[in-house]
N, C-alpha and C positions, 0 to 999 in steps of 0.2 A: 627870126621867128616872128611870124605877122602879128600873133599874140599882141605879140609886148607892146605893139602900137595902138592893137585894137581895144585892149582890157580897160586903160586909163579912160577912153572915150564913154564906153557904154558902163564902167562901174565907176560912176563920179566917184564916189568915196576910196577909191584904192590910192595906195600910197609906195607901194613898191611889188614886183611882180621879179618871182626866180625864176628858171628853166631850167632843168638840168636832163639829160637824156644821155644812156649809154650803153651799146654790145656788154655781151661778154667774152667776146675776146678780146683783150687787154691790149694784143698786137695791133687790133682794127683801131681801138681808139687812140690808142698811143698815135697814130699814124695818120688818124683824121688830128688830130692836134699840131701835130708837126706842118700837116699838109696848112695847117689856117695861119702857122705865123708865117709860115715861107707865103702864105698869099698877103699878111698883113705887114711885109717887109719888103714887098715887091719884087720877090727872087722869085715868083712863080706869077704869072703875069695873066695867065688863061687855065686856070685849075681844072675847065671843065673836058679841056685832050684829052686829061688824063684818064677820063670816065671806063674805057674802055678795058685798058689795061686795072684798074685800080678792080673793076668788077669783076676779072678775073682773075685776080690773084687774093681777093675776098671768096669767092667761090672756091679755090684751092686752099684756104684755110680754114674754111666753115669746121670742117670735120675737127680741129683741133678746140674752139670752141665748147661754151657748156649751153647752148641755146638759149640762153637767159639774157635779159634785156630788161632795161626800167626807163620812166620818167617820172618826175616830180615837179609840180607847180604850187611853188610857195606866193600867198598874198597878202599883205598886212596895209589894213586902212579901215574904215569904217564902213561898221554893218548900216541894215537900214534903218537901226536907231540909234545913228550917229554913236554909237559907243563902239570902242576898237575892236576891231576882229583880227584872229588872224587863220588863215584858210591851208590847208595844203592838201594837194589831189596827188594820189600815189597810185603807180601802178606798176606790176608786174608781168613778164609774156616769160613762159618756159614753152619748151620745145619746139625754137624758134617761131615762135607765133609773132614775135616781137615786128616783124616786115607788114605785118596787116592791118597795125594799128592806122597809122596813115591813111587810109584808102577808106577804113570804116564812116567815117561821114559821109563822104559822095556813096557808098550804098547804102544809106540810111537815108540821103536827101533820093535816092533814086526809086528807092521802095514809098515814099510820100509819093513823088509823082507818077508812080505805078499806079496808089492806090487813089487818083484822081485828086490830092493836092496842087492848090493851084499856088504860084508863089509871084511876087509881082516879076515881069519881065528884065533882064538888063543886069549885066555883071556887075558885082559887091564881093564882099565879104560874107560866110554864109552863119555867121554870126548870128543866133537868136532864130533861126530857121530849124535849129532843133533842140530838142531836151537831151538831159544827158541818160533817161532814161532810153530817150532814141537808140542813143549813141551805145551804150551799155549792152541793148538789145540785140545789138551786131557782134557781140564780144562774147556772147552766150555760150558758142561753141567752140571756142579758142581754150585754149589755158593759159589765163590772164585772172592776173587779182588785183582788184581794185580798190583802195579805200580813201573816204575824205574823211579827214580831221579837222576840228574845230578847236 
């Protein structure tokens, strides 16, 4: 997750950064777990063949599924009066909503330059190019919960 490289840069003060993200079907994750040590044991050498088949037999299990999906971003380091903080951004997707979290920033950075935002030229990171109220605002019509703790 690009995260994890970008967060230490532009938040001097952090000090450790979690990810956790997962289905609800038990079977799906169990099986992307499986699938990451056979790639980090070198039994599986090109994971990405499998794309094909792996998407259609996730399509033939959906239905067994309860639509539900989360992630969590935990951060602990200092705020910006240098005294410890610790952060964590929670969210929930029911009714399979959970597939459109992804995608919600490029139509939020697309709706900026719809509405005549100019952004400087040339591939980055799109990092600080929006607010999370942006981001939140594309979430509106979903069934998704969201909360940050302090």
């Amino acid at each position: 997750m690009p995260d994890l490289s970008l967060f230490p840069i532009r938040y001097t003060g952090l000090e450790s950064t979690r990810f956790s993200a997962g289905v609800g079907l038990r079977l799906t994750q169990w099986g992307m777990w499986l699938l990451s040590w056979l790639v980090r044991a070198r039994l599986l050498r090109e994971p990405a063949r499998l794309a094909p088949a792996l998407h259609r037999a996730a399509c033939r299990l959906e239905p067994l599924g309860d639509g539900l999906s989360g992630m969590f971003v935990s951060l602990r380091g200092a705020g910006l009066d240098g005294a410890p903080l610790r952060m964590s951004w929670e969210l929930v997707a029911r009714n399979n909503h959970g597939p459109h979290i992804p995608c919600m920033a490029a139509v939020a950075l697309a709706r900026k330059l719809a509405a005549g935002v100019v952004f400087e030229p040339g591939a980055r990171p799109c990092i600080g190019l929006l607010t999370l109220a942006d981001y939140l605002a594309e979430l509106r019509d979903l069934d998704i919960h969201v909360e940050l703790r302090q």
